[in-house]
N, C-alpha and C positions, 0 to 999 in steps of 0.2 A: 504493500500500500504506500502511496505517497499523497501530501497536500500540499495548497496551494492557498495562498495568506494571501488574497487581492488589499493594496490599500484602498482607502474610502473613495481617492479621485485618482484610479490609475493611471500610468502613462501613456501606456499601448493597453492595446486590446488581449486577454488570451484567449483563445479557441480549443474548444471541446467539441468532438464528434461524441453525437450522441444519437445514432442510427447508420444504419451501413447503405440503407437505400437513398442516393442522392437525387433530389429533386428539389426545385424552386421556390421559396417562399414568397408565393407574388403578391401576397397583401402586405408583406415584411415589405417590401420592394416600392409596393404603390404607396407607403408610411413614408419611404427615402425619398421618391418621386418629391412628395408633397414638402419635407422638411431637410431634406440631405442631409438627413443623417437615420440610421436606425435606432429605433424604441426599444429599450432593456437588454435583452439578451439577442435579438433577432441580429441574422447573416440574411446573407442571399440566399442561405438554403434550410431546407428543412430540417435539417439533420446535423448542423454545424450552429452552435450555437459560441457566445460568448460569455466568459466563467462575470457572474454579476461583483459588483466592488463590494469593499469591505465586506468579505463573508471569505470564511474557510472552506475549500473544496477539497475531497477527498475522493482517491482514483484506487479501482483496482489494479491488480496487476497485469491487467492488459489495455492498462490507461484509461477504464472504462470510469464515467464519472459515478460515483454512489451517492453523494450529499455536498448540501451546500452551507453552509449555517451562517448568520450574519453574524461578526466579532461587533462591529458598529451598527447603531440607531443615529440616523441625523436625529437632534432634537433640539429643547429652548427652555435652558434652565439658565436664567438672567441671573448672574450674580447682587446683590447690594454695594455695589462699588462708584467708587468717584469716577467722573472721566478721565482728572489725570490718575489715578491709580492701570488707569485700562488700558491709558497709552502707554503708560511705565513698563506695564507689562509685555502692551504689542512690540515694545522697542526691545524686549529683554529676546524676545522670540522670537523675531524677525532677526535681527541680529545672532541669534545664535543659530538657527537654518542658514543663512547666509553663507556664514563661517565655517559652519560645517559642508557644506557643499559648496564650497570655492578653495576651499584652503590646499595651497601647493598645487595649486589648478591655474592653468594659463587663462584668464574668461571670455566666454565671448558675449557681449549684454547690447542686443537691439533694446536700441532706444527712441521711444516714439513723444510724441506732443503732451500726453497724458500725464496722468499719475503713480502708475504703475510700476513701469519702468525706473521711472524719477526714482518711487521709494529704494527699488533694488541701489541706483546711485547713489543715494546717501550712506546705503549700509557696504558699499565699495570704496567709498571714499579712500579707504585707508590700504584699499589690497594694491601692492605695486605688481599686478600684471594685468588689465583690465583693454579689451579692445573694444571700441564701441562702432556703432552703424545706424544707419537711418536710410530711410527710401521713402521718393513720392512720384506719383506721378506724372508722368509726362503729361507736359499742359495741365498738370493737376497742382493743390495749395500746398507749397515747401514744406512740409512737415518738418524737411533734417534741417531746415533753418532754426528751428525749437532743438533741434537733440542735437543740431553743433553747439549752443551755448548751451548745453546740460553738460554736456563733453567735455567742454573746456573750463567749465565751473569744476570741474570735480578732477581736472588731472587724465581723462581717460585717451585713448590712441582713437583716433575716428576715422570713417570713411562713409561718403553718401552715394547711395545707387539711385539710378530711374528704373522705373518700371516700364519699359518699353513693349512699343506694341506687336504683337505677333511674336513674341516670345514661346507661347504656351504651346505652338506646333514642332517645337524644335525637340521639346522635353515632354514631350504629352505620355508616351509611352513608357519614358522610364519614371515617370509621375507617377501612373498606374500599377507599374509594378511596384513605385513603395508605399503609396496609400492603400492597395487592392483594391482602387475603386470605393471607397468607402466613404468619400468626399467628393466633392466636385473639385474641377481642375483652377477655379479663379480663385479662390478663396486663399488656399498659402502662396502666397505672391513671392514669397524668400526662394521661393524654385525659380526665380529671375535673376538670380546672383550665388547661387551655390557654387560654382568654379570660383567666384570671389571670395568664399567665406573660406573657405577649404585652408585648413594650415593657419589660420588665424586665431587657435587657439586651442584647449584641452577640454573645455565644456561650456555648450551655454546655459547661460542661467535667464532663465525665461518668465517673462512676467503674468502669464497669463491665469486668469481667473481671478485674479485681486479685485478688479470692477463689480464682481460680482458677491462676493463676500464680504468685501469691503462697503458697501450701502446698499438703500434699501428704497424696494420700488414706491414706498410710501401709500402703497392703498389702502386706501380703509379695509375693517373685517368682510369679508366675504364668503359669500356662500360657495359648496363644494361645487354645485353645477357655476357658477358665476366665478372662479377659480379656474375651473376648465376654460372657459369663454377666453379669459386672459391668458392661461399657458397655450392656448392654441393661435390665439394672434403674434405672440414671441414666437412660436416655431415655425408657424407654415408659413412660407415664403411666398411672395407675390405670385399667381399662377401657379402655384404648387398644389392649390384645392382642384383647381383646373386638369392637370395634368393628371394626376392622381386617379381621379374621377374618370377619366378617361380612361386610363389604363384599368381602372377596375372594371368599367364595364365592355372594352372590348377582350379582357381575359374571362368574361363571365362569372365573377366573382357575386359571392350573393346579398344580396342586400346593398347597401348605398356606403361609399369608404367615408363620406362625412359622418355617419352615424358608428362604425368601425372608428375610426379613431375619436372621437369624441367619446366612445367606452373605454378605450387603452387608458386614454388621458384620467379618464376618472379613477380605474380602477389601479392604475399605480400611482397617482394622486392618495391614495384610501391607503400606501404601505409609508404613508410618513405621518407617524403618530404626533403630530403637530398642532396645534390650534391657531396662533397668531401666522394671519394670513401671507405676512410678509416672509415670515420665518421659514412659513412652509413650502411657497414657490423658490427661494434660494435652495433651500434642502432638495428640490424636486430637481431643478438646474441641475445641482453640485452631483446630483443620482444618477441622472438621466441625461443630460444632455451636453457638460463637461466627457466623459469617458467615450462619447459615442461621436462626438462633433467634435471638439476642439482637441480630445488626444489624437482623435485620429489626425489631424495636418501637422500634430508636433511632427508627425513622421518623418517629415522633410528634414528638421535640424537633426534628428535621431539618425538619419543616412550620413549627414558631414560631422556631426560630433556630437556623443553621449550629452544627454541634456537634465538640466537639472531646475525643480520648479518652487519657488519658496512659498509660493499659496497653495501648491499642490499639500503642502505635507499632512501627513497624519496631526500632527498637532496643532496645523493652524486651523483644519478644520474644526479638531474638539474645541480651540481655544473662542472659538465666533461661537458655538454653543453657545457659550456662558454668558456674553456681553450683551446687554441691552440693545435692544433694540435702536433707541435713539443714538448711540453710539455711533452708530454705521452709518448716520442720514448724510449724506453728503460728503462721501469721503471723509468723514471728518478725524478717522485715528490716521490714516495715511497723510493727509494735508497737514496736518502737527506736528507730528513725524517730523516732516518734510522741514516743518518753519523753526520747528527746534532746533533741529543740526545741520541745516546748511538753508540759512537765510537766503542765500545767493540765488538757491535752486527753485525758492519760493518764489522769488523775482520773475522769473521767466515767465511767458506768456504759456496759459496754458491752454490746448490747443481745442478742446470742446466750447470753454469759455469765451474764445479769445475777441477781442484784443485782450482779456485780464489775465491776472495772474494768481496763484494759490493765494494772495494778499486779498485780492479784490472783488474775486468772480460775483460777489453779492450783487455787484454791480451791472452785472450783464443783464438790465431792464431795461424797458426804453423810460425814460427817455435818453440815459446816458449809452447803453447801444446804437442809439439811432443813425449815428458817422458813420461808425462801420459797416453797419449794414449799406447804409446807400454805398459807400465805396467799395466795396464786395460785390455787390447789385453790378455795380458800371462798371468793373475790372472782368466780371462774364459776360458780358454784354460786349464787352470790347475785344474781347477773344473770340468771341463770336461773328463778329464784325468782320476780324481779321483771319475768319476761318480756322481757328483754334478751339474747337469745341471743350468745355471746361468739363477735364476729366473728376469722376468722384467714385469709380467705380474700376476694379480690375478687368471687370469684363469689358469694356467700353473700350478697353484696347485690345483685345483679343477676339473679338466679336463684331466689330464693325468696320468697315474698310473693304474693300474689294479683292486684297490677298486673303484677309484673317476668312472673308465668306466664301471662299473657294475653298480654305480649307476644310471648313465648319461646313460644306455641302458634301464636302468626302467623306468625314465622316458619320455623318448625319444618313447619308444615300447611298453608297457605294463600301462599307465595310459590313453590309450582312444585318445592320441589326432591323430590316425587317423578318427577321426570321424571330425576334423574340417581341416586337412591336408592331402593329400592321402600321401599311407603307401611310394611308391616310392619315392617324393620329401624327407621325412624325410630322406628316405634309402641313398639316392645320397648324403644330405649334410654330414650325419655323415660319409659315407664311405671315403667322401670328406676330411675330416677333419682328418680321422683316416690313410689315407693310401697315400694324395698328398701331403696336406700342411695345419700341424695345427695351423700357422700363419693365412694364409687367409681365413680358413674357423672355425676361433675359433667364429668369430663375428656370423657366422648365425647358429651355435650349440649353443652358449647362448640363440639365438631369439627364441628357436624352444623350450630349455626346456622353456623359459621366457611363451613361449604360450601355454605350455603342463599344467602349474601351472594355467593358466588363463581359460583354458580347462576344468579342473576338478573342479576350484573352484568358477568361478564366471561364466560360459557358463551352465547359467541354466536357 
């Protein structure tokens, strides 16, 4: 016998065969159509499932799974603590993850406009090997002009990439074989400069999911069917009900997939023994849709160098258990942080707020927004003008243009995947995308190449 110790927000995914007969899970499938990503344990197959977090699994000896037992409960036991007691703490914690997963370690720390990242910077400040990086869009808002002054406030080595367009045809396939199709291809844009990152360092340290644990959607108490309502507008993506819909009922599937997922949602909604409604959608998140969505594109740093995540840890998730609620409203232990040990970094413009900074964001009302906004307004307008369409979106450069649609007809038409889609649905979303609105139908032309890749390379 052996087991297997999942943490609460794993990295990677592991995989359990639990059936010998392989065949398609197409409502698993039309769930990823709608959200890109898969719900709890579901694969593409029937019979291939994924070991759930924080629970111990336990295998025969011919690997076969016999049980699964949860070690962790997300839950919401608010401590009676000050705030600064809670930062003192977050700082004592964060700080010692940091250090422990960096030390004698070359680093490598993308650094973006946000908070996130920032926080890992301050708690680097003091390591003398740190490389840092930033990317934006071609034609799109500087972001690495925010993370070269984070950079250089903090001592760190830099370098800034574009995201350039028509990239994604060049790497689409070795994309595939390191996600498995388990994502769509726009989403980790870092697959635009992996030949750059390579040799840059011994591991990164990644800041993802701090956004999400660190504050709070701020809803009022909510009812379970009115809970659903809202985790199902955070997941399904523009045209993803569409698509979905479509795929279910040209596979003959029974019943309506709005009413199919709109039951998943509830009923593993029903395994987070939680009350306060805010508490319970971050638990639902941190469950369900960190391990299934966002582990899977770490993959891409995970192919150039082992990576390493300081919100992922076992402890920071217990340690958000305990903390009140109002704690979290507004970034506010990470923002503290930030303005307690490096002023400097506080300064900087932060990039959801902006023009403000972790000093001011209060600020971002009108009437004291109102400048920016009109010169933001006439700075796209003006690119516009001068036929520079203001990019906000990865797909905008991968997807539109007259080379990127040539590619995107190849594989959309000509690699086979009317053998698992009929030729009409493909026909309707891309026509969709190409002649209504490539805003709402950009989400289910990714899903369609996403499955054309999984078509040809693992539908065998």
């Amino acid at each position: 016998m052996k087991t297997i110790k999942t943490n609460i927000i794993p990295k990677a995914a592991t995989f359990s065969t639990v059936g010998n007969q392989k065949e398609l899970d197409l409502k698993a499938i039309c769930v990823f159509a709608a959200t890109g990503f898969f719900l709890d344990t579901d694969t593409y197959w029937k019979n291939k499932k994924v070991l759930a977090p924080a629970s111990i699994h336990t295998f025969d000896e011919t690997n076969k799974l016999i049980s699964s037992k949860p070690w962790f409960q997300w839950h919401h036991n608010p401590r009676d603590i000050s705030f600064t007691q809670a930062l003192d703490e977050f700082e004592a914690l964060f700080e010692k993850i940091i250090y422990e997963q960096t030390i004698d370690k070359r680093v490598i720390l993308p650094l973006s406009g946000g908070v996130d990242s920032r926080t890992q910077a301050v708690a680097l400040q003091n390591h003398p090997d740190v490389f840092s990086y930033s990317y934006s869009f071609k034609n799109g808002y500087p972001e690495h002009k925010i993370a070269t002054k984070i950079a250089t406030k903090s001592g760190f080595k830099f370098e800034s990439y574009q995201v350039k367009e028509g990239y994604l045809w060049n790497v689409i396939e070795e994309l595939a074989n390191i996600n498995q199709c388990y994502s769509d291809f726009t989403h980790p844009r870092q697959m635009a400069f992996v030949d750059e990152l390579k040799n840059k360092g011994t591991i990164f340290s990644l800041g993802h999911w701090g956004d999400v644990l660190f504050d709070s959607m701020r809803l009022p108490q909510l009812t379970v069917e009115e809970e659903v309502k809202v985790i199902l507008n955070k997941i399904v993506k523009k045209g993803g009900l569409e698509l979905a819909s479509s795929l279910w009922e040209s596979w003959g599937l029974e019943g309506k997939f709005k009413t199919y997922i709109e039951k998943r949602i509830f009923n593993l909604l029903n395994t987070i023994q939680i009350k306060d409604t805010n508490v319970k959608l971050r638990a639902f998140k941190s469950k369900y849709w960190a391990p299934r969505w966002t582990s899977v594109n770490l993959s891409v740093f995970d192919s150039i160098a082992p990576i390493e995540l300081p919100y992922y840890d076992d402890r920071m998730c217990e340690f958000i258990c305990t903390i009140p609620e109002f704690y979290l409203n507004n970034r506010q232990l990470q923002i503290e942080y930030i303005k307690r040990n490096a002023p400097d970094l506080a300064k900087i413009t932060w990039q959801e707020q902006r023009p403000f900074n972790l000093n001011n964001y209060q600020l971002n009302k009108k009437p004291f927004n109102l400048p920016y906004k009109i010169y933001t307004k006439l700075l796209r307008e003006c690119k516009g003008v001068l036929g520079n369409h203001y990019v906000q979106r990865n797909w905008e450069l991968q997807f539109i243009g007259k080379e990127n649609d040539t590619q995107l007809q190849k594989w959309l038409f000509e690699s086979d995947l009317d053998s698992l889609i009929p030729k009409e649905v493909i026909q309707q979303f891309y026509t969709n995308f190409k002649e209504k609105d490539t805003v709402h139908y950009a989400h289910p032309v990714s899903m369609l190449l996403t499955l054309a890749l999984f078509n040809k390379k693992f539908n065998k």
